[in-house]
Every structure is written in C-alpha cells, then in structure tokens.
mmCIF file of the N, C-alpha and C atoms, coordinates in Angstrom:
data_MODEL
# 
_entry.id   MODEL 
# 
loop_
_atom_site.group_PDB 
_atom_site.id 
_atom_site.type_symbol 
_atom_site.label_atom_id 
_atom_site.label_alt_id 
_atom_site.label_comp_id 
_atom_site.label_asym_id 
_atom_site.label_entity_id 
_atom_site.label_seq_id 
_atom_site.pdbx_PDB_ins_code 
_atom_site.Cartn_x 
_atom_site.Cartn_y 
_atom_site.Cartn_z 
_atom_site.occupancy 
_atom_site.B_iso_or_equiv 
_atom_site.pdbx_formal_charge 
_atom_site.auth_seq_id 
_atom_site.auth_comp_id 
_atom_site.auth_asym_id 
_atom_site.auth_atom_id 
_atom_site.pdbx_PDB_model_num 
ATOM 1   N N  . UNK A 1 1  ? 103.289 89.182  -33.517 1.00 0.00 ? 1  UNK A N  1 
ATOM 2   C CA . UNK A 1 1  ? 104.602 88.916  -32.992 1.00 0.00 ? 1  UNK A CA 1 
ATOM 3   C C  . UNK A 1 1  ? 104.559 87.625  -32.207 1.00 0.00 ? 1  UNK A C  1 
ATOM 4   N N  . UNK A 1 2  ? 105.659 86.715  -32.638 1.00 0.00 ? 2  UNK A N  1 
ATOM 5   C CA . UNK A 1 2  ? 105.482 85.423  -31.787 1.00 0.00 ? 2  UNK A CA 1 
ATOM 6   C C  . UNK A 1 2  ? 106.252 85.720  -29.837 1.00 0.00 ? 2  UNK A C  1 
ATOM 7   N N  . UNK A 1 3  ? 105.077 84.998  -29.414 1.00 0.00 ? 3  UNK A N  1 
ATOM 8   C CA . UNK A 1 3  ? 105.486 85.351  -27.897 1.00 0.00 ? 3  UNK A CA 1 
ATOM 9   C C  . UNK A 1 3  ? 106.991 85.380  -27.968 1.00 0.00 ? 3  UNK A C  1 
ATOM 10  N N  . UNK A 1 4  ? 107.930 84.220  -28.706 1.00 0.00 ? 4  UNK A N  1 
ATOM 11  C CA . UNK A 1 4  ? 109.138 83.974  -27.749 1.00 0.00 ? 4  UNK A CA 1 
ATOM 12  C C  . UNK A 1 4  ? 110.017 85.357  -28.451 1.00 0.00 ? 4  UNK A C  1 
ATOM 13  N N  . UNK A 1 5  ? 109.622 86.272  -28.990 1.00 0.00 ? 5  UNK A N  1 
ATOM 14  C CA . UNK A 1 5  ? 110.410 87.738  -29.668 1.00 0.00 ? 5  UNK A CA 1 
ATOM 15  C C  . UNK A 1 5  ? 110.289 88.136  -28.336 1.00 0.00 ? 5  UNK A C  1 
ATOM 16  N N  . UNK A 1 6  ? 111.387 88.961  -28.001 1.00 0.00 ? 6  UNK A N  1 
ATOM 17  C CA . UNK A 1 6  ? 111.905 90.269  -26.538 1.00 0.00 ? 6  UNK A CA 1 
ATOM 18  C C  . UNK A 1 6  ? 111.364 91.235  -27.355 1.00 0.00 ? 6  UNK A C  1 
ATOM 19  N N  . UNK A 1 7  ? 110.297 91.660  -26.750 1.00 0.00 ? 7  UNK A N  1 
ATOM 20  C CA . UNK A 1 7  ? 109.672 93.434  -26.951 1.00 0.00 ? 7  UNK A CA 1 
ATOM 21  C C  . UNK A 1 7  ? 110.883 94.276  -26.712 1.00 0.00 ? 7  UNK A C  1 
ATOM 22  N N  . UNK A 1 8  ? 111.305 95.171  -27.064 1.00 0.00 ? 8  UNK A N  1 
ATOM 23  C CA . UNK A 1 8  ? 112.088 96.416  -26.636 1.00 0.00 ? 8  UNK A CA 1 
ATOM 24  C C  . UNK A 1 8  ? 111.140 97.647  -26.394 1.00 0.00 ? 8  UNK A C  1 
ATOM 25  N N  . UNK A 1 9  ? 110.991 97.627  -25.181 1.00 0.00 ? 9  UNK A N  1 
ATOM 26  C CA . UNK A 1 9  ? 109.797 99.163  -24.694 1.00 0.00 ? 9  UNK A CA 1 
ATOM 27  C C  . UNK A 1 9  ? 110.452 100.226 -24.937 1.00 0.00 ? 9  UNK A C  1 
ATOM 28  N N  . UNK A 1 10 ? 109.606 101.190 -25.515 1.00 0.00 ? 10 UNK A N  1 
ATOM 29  C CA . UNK A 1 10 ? 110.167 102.418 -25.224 1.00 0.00 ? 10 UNK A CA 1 
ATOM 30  C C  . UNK A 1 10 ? 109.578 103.737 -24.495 1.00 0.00 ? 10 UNK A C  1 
ATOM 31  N N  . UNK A 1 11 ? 110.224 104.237 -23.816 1.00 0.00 ? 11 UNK A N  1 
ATOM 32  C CA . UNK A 1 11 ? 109.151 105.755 -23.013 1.00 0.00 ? 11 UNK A CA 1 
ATOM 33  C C  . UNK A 1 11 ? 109.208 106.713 -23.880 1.00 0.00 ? 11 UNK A C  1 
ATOM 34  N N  . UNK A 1 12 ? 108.001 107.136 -23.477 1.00 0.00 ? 12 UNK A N  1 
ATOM 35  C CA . UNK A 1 12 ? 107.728 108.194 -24.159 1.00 0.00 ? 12 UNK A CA 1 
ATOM 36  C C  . UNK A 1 12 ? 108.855 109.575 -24.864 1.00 0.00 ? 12 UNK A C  1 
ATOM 37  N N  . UNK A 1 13 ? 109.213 109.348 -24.380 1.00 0.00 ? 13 UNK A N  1 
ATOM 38  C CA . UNK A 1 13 ? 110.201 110.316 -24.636 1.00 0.00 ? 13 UNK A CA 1 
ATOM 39  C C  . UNK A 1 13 ? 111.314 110.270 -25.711 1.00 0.00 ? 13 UNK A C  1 
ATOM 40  N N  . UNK A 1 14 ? 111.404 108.632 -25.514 1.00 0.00 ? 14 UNK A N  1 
ATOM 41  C CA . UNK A 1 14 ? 112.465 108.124 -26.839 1.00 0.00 ? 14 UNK A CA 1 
ATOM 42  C C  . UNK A 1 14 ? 111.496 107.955 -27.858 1.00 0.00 ? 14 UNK A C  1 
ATOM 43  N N  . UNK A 1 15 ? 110.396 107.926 -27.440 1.00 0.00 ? 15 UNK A N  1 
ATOM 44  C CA . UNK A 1 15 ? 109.517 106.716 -29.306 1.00 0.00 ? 15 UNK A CA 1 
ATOM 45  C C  . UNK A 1 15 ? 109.244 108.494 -29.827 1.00 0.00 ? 15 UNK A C  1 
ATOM 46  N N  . UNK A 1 16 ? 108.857 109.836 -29.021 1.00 0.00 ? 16 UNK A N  1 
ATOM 47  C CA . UNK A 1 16 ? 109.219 111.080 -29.765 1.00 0.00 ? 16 UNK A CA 1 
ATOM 48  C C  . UNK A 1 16 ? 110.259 111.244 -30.474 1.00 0.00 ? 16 UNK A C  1 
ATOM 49  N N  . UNK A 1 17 ? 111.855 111.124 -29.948 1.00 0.00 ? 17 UNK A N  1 
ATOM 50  C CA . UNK A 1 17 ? 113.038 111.161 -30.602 1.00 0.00 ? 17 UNK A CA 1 
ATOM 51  C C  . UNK A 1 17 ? 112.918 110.330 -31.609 1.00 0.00 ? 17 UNK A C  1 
ATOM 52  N N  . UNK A 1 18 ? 113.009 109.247 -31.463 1.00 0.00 ? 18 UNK A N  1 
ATOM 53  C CA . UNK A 1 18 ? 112.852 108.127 -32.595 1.00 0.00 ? 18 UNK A CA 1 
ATOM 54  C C  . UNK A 1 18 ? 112.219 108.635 -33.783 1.00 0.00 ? 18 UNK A C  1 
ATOM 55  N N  . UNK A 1 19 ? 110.635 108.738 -33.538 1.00 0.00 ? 19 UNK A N  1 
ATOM 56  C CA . UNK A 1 19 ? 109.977 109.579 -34.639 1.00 0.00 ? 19 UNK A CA 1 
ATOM 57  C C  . UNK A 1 19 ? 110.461 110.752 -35.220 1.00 0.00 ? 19 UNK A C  1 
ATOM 58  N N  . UNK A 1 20 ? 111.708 111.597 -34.588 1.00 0.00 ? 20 UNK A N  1 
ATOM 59  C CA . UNK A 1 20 ? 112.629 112.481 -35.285 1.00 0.00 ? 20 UNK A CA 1 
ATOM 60  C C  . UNK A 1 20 ? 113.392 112.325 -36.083 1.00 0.00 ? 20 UNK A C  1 
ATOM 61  N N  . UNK A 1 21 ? 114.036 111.113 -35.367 1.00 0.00 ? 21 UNK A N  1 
ATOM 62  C CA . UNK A 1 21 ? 115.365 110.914 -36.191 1.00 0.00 ? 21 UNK A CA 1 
ATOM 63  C C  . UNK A 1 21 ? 114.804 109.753 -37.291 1.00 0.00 ? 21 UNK A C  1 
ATOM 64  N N  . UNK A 1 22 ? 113.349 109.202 -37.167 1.00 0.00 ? 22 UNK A N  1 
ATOM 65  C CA . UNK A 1 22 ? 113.146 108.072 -38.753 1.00 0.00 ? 22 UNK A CA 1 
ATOM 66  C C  . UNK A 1 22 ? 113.358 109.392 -39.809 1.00 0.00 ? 22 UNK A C  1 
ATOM 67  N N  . UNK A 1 23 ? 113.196 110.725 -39.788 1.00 0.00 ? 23 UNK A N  1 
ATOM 68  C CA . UNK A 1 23 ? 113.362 111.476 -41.178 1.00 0.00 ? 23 UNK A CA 1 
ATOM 69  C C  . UNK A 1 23 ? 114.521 111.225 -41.638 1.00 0.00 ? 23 UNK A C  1 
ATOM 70  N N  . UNK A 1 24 ? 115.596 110.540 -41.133 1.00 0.00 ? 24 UNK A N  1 
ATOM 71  C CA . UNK A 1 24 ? 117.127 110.479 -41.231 1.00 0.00 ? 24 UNK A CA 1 
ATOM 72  C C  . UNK A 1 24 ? 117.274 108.880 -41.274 1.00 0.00 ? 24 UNK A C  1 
ATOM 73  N N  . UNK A 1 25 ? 116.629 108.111 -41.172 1.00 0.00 ? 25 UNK A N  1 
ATOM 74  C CA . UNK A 1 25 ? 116.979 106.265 -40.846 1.00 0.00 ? 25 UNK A CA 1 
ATOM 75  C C  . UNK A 1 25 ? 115.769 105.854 -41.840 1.00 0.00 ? 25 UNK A C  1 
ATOM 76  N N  . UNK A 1 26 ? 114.461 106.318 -41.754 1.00 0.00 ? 26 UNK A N  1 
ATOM 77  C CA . UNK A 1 26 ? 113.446 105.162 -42.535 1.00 0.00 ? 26 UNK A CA 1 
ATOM 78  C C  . UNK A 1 26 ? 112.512 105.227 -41.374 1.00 0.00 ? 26 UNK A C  1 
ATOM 79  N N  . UNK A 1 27 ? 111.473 104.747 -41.834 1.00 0.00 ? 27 UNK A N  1 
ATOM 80  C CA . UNK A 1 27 ? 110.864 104.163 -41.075 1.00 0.00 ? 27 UNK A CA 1 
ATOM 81  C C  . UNK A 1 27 ? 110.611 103.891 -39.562 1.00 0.00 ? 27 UNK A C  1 
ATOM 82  N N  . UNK A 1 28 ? 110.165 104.255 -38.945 1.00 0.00 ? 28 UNK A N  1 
ATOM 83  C CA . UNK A 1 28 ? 109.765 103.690 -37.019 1.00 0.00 ? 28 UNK A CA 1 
ATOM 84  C C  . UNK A 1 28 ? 108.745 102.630 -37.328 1.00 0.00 ? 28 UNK A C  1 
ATOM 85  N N  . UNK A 1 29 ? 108.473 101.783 -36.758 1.00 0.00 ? 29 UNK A N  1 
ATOM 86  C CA . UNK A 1 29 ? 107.914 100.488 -36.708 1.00 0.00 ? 29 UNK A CA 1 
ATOM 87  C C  . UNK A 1 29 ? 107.682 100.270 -35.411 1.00 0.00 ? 29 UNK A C  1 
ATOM 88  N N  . UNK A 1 30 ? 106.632 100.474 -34.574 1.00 0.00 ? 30 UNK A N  1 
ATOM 89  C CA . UNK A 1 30 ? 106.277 100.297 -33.378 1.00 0.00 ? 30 UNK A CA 1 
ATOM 90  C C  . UNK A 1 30 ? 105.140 99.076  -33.521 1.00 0.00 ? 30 UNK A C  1 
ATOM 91  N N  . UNK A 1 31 ? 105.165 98.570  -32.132 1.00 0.00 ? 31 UNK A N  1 
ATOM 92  C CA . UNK A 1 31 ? 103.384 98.090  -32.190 1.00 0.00 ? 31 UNK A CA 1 
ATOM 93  C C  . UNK A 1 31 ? 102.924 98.257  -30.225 1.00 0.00 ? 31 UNK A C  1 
ATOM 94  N N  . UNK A 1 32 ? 101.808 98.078  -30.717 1.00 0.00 ? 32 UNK A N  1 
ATOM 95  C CA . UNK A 1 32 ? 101.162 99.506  -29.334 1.00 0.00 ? 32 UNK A CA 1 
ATOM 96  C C  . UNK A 1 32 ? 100.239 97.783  -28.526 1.00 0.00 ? 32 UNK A C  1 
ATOM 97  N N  . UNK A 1 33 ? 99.973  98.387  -27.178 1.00 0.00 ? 33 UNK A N  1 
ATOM 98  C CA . UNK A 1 33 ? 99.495  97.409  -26.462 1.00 0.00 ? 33 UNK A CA 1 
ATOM 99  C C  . UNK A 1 33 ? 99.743  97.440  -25.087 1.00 0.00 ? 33 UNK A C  1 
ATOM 100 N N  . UNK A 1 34 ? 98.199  97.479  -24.237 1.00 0.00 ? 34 UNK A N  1 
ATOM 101 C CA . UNK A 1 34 ? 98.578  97.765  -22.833 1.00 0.00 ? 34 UNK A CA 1 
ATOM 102 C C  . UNK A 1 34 ? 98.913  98.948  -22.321 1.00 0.00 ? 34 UNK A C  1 
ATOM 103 N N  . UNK A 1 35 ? 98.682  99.774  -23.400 1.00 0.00 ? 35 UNK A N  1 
ATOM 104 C CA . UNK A 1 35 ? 99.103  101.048 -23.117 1.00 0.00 ? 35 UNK A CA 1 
ATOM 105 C C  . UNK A 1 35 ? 101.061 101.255 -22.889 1.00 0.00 ? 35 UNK A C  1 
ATOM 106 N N  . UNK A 1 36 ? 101.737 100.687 -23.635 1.00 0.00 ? 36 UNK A N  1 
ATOM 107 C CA . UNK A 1 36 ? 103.282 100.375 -23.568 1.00 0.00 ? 36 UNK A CA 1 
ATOM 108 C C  . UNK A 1 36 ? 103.249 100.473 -25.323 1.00 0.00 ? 36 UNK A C  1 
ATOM 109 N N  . UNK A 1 37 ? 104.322 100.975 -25.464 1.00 0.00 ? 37 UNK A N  1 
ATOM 110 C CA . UNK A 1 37 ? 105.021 101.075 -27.286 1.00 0.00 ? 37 UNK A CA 1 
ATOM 111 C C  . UNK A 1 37 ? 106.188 100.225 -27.033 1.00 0.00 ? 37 UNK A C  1 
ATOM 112 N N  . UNK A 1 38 ? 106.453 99.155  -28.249 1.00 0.00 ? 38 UNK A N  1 
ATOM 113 C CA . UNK A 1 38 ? 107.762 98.810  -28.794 1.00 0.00 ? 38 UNK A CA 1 
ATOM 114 C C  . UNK A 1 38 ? 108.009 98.771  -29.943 1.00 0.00 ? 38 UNK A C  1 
ATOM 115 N N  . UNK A 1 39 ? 109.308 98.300  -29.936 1.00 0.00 ? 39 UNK A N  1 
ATOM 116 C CA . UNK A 1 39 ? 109.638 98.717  -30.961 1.00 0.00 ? 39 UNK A CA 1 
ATOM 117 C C  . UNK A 1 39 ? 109.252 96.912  -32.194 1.00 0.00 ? 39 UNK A C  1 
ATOM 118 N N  . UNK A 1 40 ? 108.801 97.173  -33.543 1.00 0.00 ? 40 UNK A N  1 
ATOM 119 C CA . UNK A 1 40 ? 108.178 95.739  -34.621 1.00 0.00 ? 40 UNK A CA 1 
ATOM 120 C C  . UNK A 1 40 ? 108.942 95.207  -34.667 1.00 0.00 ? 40 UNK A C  1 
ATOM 121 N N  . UNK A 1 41 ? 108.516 93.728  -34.795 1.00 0.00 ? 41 UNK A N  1 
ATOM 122 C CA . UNK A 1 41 ? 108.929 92.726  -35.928 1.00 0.00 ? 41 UNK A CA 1 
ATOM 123 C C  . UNK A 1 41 ? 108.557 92.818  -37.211 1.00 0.00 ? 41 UNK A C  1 
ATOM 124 N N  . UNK A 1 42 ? 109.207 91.488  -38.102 1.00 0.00 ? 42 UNK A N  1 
ATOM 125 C CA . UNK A 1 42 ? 108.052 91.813  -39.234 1.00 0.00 ? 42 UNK A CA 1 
ATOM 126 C C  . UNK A 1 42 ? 107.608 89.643  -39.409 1.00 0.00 ? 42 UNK A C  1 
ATOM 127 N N  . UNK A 1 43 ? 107.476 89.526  -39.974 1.00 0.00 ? 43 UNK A N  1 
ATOM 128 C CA . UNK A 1 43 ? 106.887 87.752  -40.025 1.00 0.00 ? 43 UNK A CA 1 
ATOM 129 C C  . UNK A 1 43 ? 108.066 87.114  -40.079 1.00 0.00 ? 43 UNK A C  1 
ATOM 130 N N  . UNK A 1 44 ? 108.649 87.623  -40.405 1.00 0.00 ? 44 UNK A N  1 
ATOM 131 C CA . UNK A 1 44 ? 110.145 86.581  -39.977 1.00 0.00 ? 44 UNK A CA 1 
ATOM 132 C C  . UNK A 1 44 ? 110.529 86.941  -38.693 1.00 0.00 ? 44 UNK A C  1 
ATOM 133 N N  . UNK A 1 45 ? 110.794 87.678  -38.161 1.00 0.00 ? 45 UNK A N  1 
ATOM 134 C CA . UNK A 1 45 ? 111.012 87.728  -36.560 1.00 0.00 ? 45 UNK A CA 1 
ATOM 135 C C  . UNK A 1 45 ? 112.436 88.775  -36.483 1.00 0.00 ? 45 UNK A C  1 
ATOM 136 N N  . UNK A 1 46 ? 112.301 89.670  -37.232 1.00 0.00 ? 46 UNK A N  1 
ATOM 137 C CA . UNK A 1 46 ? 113.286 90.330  -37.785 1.00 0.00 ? 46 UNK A CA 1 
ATOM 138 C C  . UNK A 1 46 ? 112.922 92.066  -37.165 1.00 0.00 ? 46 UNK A C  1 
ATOM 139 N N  . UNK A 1 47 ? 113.532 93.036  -36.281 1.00 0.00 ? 47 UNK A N  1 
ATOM 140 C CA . UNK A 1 47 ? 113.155 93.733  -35.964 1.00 0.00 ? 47 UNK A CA 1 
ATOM 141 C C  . UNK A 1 47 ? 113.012 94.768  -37.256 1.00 0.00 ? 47 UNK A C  1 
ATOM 142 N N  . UNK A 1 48 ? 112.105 95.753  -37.580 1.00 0.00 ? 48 UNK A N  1 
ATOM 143 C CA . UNK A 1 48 ? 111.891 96.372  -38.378 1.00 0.00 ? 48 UNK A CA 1 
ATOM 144 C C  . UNK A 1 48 ? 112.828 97.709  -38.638 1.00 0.00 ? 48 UNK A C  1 
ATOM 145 N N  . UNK A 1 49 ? 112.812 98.088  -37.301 1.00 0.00 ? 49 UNK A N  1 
ATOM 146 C CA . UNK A 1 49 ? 113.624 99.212  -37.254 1.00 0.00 ? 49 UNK A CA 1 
ATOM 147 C C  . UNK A 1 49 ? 115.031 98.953  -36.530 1.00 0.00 ? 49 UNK A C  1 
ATOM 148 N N  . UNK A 1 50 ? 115.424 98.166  -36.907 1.00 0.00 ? 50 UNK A N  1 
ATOM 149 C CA . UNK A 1 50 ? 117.352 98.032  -36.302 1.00 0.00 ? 50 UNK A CA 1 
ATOM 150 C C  . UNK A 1 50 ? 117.636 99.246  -36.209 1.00 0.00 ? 50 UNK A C  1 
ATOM 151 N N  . UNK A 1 51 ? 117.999 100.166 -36.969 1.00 0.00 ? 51 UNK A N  1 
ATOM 152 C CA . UNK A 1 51 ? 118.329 101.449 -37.141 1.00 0.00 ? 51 UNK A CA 1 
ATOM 153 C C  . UNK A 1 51 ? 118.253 102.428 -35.952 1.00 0.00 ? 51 UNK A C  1 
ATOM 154 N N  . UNK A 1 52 ? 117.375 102.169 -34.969 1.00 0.00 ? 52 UNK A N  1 
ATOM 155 C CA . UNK A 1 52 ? 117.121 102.634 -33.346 1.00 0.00 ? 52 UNK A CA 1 
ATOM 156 C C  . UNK A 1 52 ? 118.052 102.190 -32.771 1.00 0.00 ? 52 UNK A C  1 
ATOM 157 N N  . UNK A 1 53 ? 118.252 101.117 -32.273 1.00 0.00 ? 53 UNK A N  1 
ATOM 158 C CA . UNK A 1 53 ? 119.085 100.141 -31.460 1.00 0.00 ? 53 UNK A CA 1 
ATOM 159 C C  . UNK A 1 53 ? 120.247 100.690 -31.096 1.00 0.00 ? 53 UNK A C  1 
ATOM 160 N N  . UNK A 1 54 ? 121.428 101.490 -32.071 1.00 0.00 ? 54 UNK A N  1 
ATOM 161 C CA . UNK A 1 54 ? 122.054 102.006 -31.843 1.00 0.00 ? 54 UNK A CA 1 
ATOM 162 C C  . UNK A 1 54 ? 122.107 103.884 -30.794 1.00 0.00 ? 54 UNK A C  1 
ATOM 163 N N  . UNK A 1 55 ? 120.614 104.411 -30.996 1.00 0.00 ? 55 UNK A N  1 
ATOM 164 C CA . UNK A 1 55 ? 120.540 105.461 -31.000 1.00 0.00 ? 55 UNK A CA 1 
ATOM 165 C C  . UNK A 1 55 ? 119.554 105.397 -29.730 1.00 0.00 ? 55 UNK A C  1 
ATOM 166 N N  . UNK A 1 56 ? 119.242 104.264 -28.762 1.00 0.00 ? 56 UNK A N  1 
ATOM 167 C CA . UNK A 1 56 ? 118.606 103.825 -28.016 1.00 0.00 ? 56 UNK A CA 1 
ATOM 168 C C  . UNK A 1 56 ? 119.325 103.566 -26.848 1.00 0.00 ? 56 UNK A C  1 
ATOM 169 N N  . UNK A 1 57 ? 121.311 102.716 -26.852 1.00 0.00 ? 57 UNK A N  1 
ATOM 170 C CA . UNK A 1 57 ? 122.142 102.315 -26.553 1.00 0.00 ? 57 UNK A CA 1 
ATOM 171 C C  . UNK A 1 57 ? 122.479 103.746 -26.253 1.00 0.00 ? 57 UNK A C  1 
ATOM 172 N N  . UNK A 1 58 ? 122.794 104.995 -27.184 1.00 0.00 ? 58 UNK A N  1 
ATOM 173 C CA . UNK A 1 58 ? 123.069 106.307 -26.819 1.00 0.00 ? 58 UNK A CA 1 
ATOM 174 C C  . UNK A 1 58 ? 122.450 106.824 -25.646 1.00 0.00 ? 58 UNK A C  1 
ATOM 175 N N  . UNK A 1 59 ? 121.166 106.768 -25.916 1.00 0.00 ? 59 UNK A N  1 
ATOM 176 C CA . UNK A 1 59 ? 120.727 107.585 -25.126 1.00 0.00 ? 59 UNK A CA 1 
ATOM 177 C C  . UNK A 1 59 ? 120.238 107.035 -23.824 1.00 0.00 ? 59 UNK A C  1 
ATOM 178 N N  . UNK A 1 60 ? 120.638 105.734 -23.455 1.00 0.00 ? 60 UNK A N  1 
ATOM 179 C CA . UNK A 1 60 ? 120.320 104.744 -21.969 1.00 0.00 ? 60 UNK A CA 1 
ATOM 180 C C  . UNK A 1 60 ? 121.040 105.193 -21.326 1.00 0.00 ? 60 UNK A C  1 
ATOM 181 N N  . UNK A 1 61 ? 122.840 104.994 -22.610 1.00 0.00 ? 61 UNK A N  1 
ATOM 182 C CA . UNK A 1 61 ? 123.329 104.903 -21.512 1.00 0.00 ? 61 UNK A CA 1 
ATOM 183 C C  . UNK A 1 61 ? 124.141 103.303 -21.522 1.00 0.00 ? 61 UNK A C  1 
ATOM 184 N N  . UNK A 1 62 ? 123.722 102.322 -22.249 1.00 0.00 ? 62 UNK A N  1 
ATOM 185 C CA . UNK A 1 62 ? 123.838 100.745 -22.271 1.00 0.00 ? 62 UNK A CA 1 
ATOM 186 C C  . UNK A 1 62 ? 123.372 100.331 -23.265 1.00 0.00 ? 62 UNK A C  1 
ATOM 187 N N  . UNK A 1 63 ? 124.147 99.285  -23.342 1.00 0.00 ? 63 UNK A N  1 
ATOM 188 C CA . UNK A 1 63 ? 123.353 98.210  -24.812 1.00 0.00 ? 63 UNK A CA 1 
ATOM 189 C C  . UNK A 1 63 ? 122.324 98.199  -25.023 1.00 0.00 ? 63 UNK A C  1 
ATOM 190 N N  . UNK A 1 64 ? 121.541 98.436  -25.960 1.00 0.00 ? 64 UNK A N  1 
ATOM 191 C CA . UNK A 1 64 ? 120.530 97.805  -26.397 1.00 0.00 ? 64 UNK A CA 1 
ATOM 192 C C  . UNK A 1 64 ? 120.458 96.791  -27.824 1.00 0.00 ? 64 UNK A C  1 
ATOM 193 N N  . UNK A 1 65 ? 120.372 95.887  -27.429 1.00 0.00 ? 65 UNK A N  1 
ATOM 194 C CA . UNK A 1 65 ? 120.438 94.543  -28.309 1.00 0.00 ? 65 UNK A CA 1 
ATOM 195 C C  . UNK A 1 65 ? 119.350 94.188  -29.017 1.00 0.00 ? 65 UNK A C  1 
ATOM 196 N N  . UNK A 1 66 ? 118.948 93.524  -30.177 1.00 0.00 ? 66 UNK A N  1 
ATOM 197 C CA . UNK A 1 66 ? 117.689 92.852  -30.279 1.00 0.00 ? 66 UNK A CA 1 
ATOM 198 C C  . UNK A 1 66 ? 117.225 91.448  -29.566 1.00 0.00 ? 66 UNK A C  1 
ATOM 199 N N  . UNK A 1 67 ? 116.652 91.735  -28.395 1.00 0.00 ? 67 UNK A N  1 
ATOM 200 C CA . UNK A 1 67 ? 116.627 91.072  -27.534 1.00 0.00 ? 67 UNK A CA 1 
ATOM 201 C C  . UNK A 1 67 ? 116.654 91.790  -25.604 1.00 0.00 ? 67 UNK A C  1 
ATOM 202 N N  . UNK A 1 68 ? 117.079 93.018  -25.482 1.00 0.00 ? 68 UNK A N  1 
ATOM 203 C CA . UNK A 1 68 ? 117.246 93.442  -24.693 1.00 0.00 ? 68 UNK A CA 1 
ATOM 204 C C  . UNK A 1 68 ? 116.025 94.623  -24.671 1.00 0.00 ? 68 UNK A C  1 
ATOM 205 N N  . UNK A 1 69 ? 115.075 94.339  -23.828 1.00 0.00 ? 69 UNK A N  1 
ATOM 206 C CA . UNK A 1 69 ? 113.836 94.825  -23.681 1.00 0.00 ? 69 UNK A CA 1 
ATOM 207 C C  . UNK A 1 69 ? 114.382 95.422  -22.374 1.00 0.00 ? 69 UNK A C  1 
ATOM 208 N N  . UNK A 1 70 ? 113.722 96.772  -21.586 1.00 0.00 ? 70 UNK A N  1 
ATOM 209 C CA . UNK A 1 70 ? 112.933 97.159  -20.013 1.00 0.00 ? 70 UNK A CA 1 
ATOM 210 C C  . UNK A 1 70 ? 111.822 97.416  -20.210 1.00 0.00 ? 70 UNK A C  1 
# 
C-alpha cells in the first residue's frame, strides 16, 4: 500500500461483522500490521472492499469515506 492511501482501521468487533456480512457482499480484504486491521487496497490504489464503507457508516454512526480512517 502506498504511504499516501488513508488506512480505514477497524475494531475488532466490526472486522467480525464484516467477515459476516462478506457471505452477502464478496470478499473482506484486510491487511494486518502493528497489531491494527484495515481495511485493502489493491495496486491501483483502489479499496478492495468498498462494499463495507457503507455498512461501517451504519454502524459508527458517521461517514465513512475512502479516505476516512480512526
């Protein structure tokens, strides 16, 4: 992943959900480091799993953008 990509972290608790609901979207695409999960790119700089983003925004509470990391 090129540094200037926004990681989108996720807690534990969502990258479980997530892994629920890929039986219904495709795919989860994480990459691990530091002991922190986010959510992939792929070589174009293209998030892998868009398909979260919306269901991420649900459950914050707030936007989550590609680009909008905590």
């Amino acid at each position: 992943m090129s540094a200037s990509l926004p990681r989108i972290y996720l807690e534990q608790e969502e990258n479980a959900q997530l892994i629920r609901e890929s039986s219904k979207h495709g795919p989860l695409a994480c990459s691990f480091g530091g002991g922190r999960v986010w959510l992939a790119y792929d070589d174009e700089g293209k998030l892998r799993s868009s398909w979260a983003l919306p269901l991420l925004s649900e459950w914050r509470g707030y936007t989550v953008s590609d680009g909008a990391g905590i």
